[in-house]
C-alpha positions in Angstrom: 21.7 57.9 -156.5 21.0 55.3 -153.9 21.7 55.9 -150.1 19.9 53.2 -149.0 17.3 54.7 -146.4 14.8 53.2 -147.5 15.2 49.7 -146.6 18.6 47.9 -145.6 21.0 47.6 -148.2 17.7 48.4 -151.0 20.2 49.9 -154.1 16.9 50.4 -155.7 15.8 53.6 -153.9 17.0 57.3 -155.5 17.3 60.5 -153.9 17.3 62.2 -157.0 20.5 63.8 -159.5 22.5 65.8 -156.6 23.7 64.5 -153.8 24.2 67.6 -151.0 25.4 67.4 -147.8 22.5 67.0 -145.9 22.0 63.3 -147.4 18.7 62.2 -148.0 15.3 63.8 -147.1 13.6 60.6 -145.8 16.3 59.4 -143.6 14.1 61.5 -140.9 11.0 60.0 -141.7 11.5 56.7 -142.6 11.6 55.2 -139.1 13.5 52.1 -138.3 14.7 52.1 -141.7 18.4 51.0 -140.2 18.9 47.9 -138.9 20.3 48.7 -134.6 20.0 52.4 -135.5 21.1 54.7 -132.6 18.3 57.6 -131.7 20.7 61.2 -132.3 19.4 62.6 -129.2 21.9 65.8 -129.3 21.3 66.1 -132.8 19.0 69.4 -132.0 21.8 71.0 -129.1 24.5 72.8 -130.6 27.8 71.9 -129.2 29.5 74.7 -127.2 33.1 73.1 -127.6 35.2 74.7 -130.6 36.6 71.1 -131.3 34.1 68.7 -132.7 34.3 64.9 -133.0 36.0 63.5 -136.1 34.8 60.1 -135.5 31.7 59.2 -137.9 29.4 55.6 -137.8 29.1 54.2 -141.6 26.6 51.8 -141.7 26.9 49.1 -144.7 24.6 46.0 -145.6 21.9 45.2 -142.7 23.6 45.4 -139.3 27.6 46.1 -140.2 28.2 49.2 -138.8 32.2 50.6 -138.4 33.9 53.8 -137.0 35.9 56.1 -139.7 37.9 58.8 -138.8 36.8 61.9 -141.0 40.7 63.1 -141.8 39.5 65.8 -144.3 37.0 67.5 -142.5 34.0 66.8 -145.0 30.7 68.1 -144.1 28.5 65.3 -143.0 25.3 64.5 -142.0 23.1 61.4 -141.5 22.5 59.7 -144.9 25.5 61.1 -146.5 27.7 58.3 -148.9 30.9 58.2 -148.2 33.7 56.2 -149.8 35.8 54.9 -147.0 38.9 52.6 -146.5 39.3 48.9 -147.0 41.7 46.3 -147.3 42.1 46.1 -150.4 40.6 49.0 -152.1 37.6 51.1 -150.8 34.5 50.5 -149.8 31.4 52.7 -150.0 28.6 53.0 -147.1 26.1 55.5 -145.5 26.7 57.7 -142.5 24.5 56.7 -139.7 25.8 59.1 -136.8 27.8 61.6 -136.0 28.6 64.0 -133.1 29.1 63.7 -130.2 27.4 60.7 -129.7 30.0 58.5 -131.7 32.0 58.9 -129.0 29.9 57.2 -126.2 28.9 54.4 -128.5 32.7 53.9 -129.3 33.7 53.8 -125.6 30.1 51.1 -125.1 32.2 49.2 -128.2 35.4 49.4 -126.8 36.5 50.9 -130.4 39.9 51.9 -130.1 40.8 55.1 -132.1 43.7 53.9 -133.1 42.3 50.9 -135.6 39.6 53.6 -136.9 40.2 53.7 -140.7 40.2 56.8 -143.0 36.8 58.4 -145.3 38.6 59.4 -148.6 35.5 61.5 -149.5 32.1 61.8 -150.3 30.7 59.0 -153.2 31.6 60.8 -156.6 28.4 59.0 -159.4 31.0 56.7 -160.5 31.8 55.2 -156.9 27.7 55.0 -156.3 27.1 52.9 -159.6 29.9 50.7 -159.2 28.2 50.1 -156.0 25.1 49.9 -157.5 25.9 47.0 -159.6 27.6 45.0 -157.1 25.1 45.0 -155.1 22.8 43.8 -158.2 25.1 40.3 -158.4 24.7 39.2 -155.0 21.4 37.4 -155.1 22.7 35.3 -158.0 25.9 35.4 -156.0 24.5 33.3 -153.0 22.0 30.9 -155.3 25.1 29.9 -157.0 27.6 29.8 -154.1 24.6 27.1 -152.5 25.0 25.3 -155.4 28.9 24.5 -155.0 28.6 24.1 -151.5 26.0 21.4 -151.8 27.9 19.4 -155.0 30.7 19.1 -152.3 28.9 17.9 -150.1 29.6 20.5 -147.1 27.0 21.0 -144.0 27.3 24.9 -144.0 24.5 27.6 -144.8 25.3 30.2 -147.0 23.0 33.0 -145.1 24.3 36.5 -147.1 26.6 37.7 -149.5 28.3 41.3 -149.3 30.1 42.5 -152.1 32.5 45.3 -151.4 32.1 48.7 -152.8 34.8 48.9 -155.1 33.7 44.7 -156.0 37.4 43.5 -155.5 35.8 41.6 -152.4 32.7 39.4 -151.9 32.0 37.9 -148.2 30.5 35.3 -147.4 28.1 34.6 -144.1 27.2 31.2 -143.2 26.1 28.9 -140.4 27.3 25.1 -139.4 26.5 23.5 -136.5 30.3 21.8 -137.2 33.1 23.3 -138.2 33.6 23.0 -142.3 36.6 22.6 -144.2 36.4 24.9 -147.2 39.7 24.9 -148.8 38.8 23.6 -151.7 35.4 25.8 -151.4 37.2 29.3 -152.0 39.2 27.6 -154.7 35.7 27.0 -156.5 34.1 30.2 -155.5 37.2 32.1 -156.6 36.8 30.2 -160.3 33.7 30.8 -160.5 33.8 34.6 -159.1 36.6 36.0 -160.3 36.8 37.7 -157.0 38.6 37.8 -153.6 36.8 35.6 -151.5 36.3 35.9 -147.8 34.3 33.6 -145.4 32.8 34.6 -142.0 30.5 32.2 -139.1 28.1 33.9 -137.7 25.6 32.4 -135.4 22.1 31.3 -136.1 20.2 34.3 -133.7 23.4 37.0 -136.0 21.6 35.0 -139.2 17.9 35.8 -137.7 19.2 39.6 -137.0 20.4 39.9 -141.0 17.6 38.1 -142.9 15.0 39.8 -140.4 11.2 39.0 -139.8 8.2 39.4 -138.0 7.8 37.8 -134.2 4.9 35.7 -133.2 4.0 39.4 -131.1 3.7 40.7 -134.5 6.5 43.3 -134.8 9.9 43.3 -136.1 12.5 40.7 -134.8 14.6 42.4 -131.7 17.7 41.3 -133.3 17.5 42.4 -135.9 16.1 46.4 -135.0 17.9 47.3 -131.6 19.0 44.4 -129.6 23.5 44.7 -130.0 23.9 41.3 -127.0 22.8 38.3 -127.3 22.8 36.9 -123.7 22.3 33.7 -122.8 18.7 32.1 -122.4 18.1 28.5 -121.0 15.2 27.0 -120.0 15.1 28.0 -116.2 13.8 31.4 -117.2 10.9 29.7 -118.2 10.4 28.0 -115.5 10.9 30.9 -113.2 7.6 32.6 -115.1 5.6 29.5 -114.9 5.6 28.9 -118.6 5.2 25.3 -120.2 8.1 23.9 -121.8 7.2 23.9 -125.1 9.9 24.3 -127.7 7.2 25.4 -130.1 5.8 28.5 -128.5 9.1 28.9 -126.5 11.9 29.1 -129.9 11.9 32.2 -132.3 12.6 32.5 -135.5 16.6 31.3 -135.1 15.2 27.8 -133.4 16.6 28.7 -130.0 15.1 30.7 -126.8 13.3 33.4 -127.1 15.8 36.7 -126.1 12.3 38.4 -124.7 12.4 35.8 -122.1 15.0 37.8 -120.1 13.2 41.1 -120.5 10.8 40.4 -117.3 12.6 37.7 -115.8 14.4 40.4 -113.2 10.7 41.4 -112.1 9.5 38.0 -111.4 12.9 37.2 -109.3 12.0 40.5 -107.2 8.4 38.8 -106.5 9.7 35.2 -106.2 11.8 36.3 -102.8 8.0 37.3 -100.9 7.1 33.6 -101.8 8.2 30.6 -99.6 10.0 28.0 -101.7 8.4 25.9 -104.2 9.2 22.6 -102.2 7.0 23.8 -99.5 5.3 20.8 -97.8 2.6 21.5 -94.9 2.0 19.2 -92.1 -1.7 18.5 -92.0 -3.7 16.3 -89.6 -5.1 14.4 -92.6 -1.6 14.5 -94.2 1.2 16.1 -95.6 0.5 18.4 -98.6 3.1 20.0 -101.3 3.1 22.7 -103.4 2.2 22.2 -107.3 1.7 25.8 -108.6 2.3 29.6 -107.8 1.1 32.5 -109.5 3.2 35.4 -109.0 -0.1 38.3 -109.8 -2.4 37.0 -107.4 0.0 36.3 -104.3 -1.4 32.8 -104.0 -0.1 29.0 -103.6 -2.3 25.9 -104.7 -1.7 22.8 -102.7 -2.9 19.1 -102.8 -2.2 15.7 -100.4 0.5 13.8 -101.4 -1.9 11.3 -101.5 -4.7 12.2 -103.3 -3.3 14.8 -105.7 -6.3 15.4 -107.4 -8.0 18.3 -105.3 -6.1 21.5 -105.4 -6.5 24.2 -102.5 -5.4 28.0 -103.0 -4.0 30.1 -100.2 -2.2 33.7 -99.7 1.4 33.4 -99.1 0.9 35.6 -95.7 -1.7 32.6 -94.9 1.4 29.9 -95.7 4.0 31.3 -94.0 1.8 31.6 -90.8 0.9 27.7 -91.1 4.9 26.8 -92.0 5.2 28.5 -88.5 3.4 26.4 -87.0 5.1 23.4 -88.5 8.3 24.6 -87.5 7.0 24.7 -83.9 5.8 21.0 -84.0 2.0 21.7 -84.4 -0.1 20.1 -87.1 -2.5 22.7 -89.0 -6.4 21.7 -89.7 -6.7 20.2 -93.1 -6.7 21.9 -96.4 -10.5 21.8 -96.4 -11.6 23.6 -93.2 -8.6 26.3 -94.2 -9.8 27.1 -97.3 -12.3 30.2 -97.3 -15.6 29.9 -99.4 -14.9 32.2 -102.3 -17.9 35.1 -103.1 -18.5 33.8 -106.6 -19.4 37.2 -108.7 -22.1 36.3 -111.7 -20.1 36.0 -114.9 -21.2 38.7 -117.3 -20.2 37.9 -121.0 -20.0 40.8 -122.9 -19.1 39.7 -125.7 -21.2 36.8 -125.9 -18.5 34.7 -127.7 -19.2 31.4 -126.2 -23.3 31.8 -126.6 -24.2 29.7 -129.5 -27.8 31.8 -129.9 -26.3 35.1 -129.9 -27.3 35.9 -133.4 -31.2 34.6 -133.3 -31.7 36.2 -130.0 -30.9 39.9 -132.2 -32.5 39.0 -134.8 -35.8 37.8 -132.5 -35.2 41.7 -130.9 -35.8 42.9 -134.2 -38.3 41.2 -135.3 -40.3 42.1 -132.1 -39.3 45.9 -132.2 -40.3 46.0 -136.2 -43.9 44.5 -134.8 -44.4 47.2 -132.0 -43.0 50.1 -134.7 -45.7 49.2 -137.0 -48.8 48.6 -134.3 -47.8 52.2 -133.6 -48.3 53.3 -136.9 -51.4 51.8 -137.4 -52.8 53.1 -134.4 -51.8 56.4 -135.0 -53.2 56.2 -138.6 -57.0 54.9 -137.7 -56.8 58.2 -135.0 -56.2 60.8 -137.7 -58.7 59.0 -140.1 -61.4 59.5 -136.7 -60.2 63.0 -135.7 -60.9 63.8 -140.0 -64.6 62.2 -140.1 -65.6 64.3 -137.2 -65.0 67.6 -138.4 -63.6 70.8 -136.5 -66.4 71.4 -134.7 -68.0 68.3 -133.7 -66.6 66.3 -130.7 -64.6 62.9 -131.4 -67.5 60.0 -131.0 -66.5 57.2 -129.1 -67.3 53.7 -130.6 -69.5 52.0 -129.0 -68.4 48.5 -126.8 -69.5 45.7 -128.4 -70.9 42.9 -126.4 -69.2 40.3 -126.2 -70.9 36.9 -128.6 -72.2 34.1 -126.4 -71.0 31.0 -127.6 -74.2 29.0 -128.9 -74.6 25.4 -127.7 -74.2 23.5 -130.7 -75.4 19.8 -130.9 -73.7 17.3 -133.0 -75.3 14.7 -133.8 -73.7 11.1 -134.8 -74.4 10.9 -138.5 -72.5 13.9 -138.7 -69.7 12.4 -136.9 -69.7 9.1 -139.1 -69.7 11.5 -142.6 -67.1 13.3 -143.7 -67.7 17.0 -145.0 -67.4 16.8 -148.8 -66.6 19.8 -150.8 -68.0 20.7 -154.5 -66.0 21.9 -156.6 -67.9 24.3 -159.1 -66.3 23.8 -162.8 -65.6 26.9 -164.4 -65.7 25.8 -168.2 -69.0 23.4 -168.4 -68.0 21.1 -171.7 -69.6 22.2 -174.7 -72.5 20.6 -176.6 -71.9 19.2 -179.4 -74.7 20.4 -182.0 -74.0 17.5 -184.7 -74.8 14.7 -182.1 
């Protein structure tokens, strides 16, 4: 019996024969096995109101999540299947919340109470495998609804399919940059389905939140695990964070902006109003210099001439203001070159010795050298115990005696010697035999 906690909308997970009220076992465990789950943080606190919320999330395929008002009082829990209401029919999901906590996220949805549809009850076996096998079609579903689409020649995306519980429905998600005319689409998916068809545009960062993925910071897409708004993100944001416009590195996974772009962008603002403005330009007596860079960690603006923009200069923003004083009052500052303090340059250590091309001979050269001392050790340590044995117990270790050192002899060459070479003879092991007949 599937309740999907595994993965979303995954039919192919089983919680086992019996369904109780308590749903499934690794709903708790599982993580962000729902897609925008909501944390029960009152789940543990009992509530000390006699009256308790009626309202209960259902979550259904990936992130479609509705509020049903639980009319019979049915005891139920996070992971519980219910079959709910629909138009037409019923439709069959998975409880996601409940408490008190539906509440709040109604109000944050503006969910009225009055639209809330009914829960008929909790998924009998025969609700769950009708389930079960609609949700089996709907790969083959969407491979053939691309095909129709494409033989009439329509510039849509089908991105999902969603059969409905009961399997009187099928819906269908795509994208288009334009709108499409599909009249004569649903009269060809409704030939070929045998179904009622319905069609729904989404957007292309709603089709990144369904398919999912993993981010270039290498965890899950925020769309498609807890971010609910999709605000707007333009290309100013990266400009504010001194980032280079590049589409590549700046787009996600739905080919716009990156939504993380707003998560620091308020921070950086907050730093931005210590700085002077970017348009800065200082009156110098060699010339008037601009601004070309700020970097918001260190506190620091780089300037150059306007007329020789090659050399840049660095300097605190308390150090700018006081020379855009001085402008203001009509005096020219020293050039950028007496201002600028001689930095203390601090000797680079590389630990990990990543750019040093040697890295690996110079261990291997350590080893070799600490092998050679090991075993002059040894050796020394051997010839003293062979001494210390030849001398006995009794009798006192003899010292060798020094050596003199040889005096090199005077040799004299003479000049035959020179003028012939040295030749070697070679003895022959095996003489040749005499022959006795000859």
């Amino acid at each position: 019996m599937s309740c999907g906690c595994k993965t979303s909308g995954d039919s192919a997970h089983s919680c086992g024969p019996k369904k109780t009220a308590n749903g499934c076992e690794n709903v708790n465990t599982c993580g962000n096995s729902y897609k925008l789950s909501v944390f029960d943080w009152l789940s543990d606190i009992k509530n000390p109101a006699s009256n308790r919320c009626e309202f209960v999330e259902v979550r259904f395929k990936n992130d479609r999540k509705s509020f049903y008002k639980n009319v019979n009082n049915i005891p139920l829990h996070i992971g519980s299947v219910v079959t709910v209401e629909s138009s037409p029919g019923h439709d069959v999901g998975v409880v996601s919340l409940t408490g008190e906590l539906v509440k709040i996220q109604m109000k944050k949805k503006k969910f009225s109470e009055e639209s809330a549809l009914k829960i008929y009850r909790q998924s009998n076996q025969k609700d769950i495998e009708v389930w079960q096998e609609a949700r089996k079609k709907e790969d083959n579903v969407k491979i053939e609804a691309r095909k129709i689409a494409q033989k009439l020649g329509l510039e849509m995306k089908v991105t999902d399919v969603e059969y409905q519980g009961d399997a009187s429905k099928v819906t269908f998600y795509y994208t288009a940059d334009n709108r499409v005319d599909f009249r004569q689409l649903i009269k060809d998916y409704a030939a070929a389905f045998r179904t009622k068809i319905d069609m729904k545009q989404i957007g292309f960062r709603q089709e990144a939140a369904k398919v999912g993925g993993i981010g270039s910071c290498g965890r899950e897409l925020c769309c498609s695990t807890w971010l609910t708004d999709f605000r707007s993100v333009n290309t100013n944001v990266a400009r504010y964070q001194q980032l280079s416009i590049n589409p590549q590195k700046l787009a996600g996974q739905c080919g716009k902006l990156k939504c993380c772009l707003n998560y620091e962008l308020d921070s950086y603002l907050d730093a931005l109003n210590d700085f002077p403005p970017s348009s800065t330009t200082l009156e110098t007596e060699k010339g008037k210099a601009f601004c070309i860079k700020i970097d918001v960690f260190k506190r620091k603006m780089w300037f150059a001439y306007v007329e020789s923009s090659i050399a840049w200069y660095d300097f605190d923003i308390d150090l700018v203001k006081g020379l855009i004083a001085k402008n203001k009052k009509g005096e020219k500052i020293p050039p950028l070159e007496e201002l600028k303090l001689p930095e203390i340059s601090l000797p680079n250590v590389d630990l990990i010795q990543e750019n040093n091309v040697d890295r690996f001979e110079k261990r291997r050269n350590k080893n070799k050298n600490q092998n050679r001392q090991n075993n002059n050790v040894q050796k020394k340590n051997k010839s003293e115990k062979s001494e210390n044995v030849n001398a006995g117990p009794n009798q006192p270790k003899q010292q060798r005696p020094q050596q003199p050192k040889a005096q090199l002899e005077k040799v004299e060459v003479s000049p035959d010697s020179e003028k012939k070479p040295n030749k070697k003879k070679f003895k022959k092991k095996y003489p040749p035999k005499k022959d006795k007949n000859a």
